[in-house]
C-alpha positions in Angstrom: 0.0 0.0 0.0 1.5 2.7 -1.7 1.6 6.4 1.4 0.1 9.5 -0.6 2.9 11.9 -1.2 1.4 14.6 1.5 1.1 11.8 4.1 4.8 10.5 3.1 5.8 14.9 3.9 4.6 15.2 6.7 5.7 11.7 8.2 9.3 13.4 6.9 8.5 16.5 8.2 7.3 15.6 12.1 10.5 12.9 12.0 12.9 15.6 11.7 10.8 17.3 14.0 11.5 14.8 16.6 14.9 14.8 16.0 14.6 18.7 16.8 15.5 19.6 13.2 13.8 23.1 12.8 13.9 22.3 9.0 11.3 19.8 9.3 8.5 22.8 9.6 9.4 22.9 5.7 7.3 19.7 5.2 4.6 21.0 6.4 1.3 23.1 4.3 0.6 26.7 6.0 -3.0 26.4 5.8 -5.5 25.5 8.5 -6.0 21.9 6.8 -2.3 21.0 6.7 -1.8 21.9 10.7 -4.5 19.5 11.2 -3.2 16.6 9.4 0.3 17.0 10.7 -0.8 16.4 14.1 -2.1 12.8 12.4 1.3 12.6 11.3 2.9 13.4 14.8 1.1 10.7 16.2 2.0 8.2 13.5 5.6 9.1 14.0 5.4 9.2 17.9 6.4 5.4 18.5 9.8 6.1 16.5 10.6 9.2 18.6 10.2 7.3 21.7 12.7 4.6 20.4 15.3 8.2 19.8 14.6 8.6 23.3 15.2 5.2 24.7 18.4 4.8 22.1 19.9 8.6 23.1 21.8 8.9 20.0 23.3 12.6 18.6 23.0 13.9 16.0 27.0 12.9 15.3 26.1 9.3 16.3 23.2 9.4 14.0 25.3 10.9 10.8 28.6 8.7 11.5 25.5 5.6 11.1 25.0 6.6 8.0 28.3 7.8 6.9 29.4 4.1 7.2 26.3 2.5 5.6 27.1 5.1 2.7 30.8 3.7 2.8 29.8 -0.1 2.7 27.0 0.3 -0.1 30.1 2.2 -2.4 32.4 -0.5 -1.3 29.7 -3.1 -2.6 29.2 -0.8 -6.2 31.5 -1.6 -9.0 33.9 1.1 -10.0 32.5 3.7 -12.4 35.6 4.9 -14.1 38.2 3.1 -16.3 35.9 2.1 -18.9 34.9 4.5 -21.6 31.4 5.6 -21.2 30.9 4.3 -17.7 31.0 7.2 -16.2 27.9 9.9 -14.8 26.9 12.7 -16.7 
């Protein structure tokens, strides 16, 4: 079941909330409606900030996570030079 792409922003937008991104207010509509809803999304995306709380990571801790699942997914990728016309445009 495919998330509709306003429900799917303002899950984003409440998660980096959460994570007491200011930047998450971004994700979010400035009409009466879209306050509404994102409170449907706060709740949705409640259960996850709990688990931040219980696992007390920083924001460091949190970007050196992915910083090494970025390293291990390029280790995995074949090399895009060498070749001619392997490379991004």
């Amino acid at each position: 079941m495919a998330i509709p792409a306003d429900i799917a922003k303002a899950l984003h937008g409440a998660w980096r909330l959460a994570r007491f991104d200011r930047a998450g207010l971004a994700f979010f509509g400035h009409d009466e409606a879209a306050f509404i809803r994102s409170f449907g999304a706060a709740v949705i995306i409640y259960p996850a900030f709990l688990v931040l709380l219980a696992l007390r990571l920083s924001d460091t801790e949190w970007q050196d996570h992915y910083r090494r699942i970025r390293k291990s997914r390029d280790a995995r990728r074949p090399s895009e030079g060498g070749g001619e016309g392997k490379g991004r445009r």
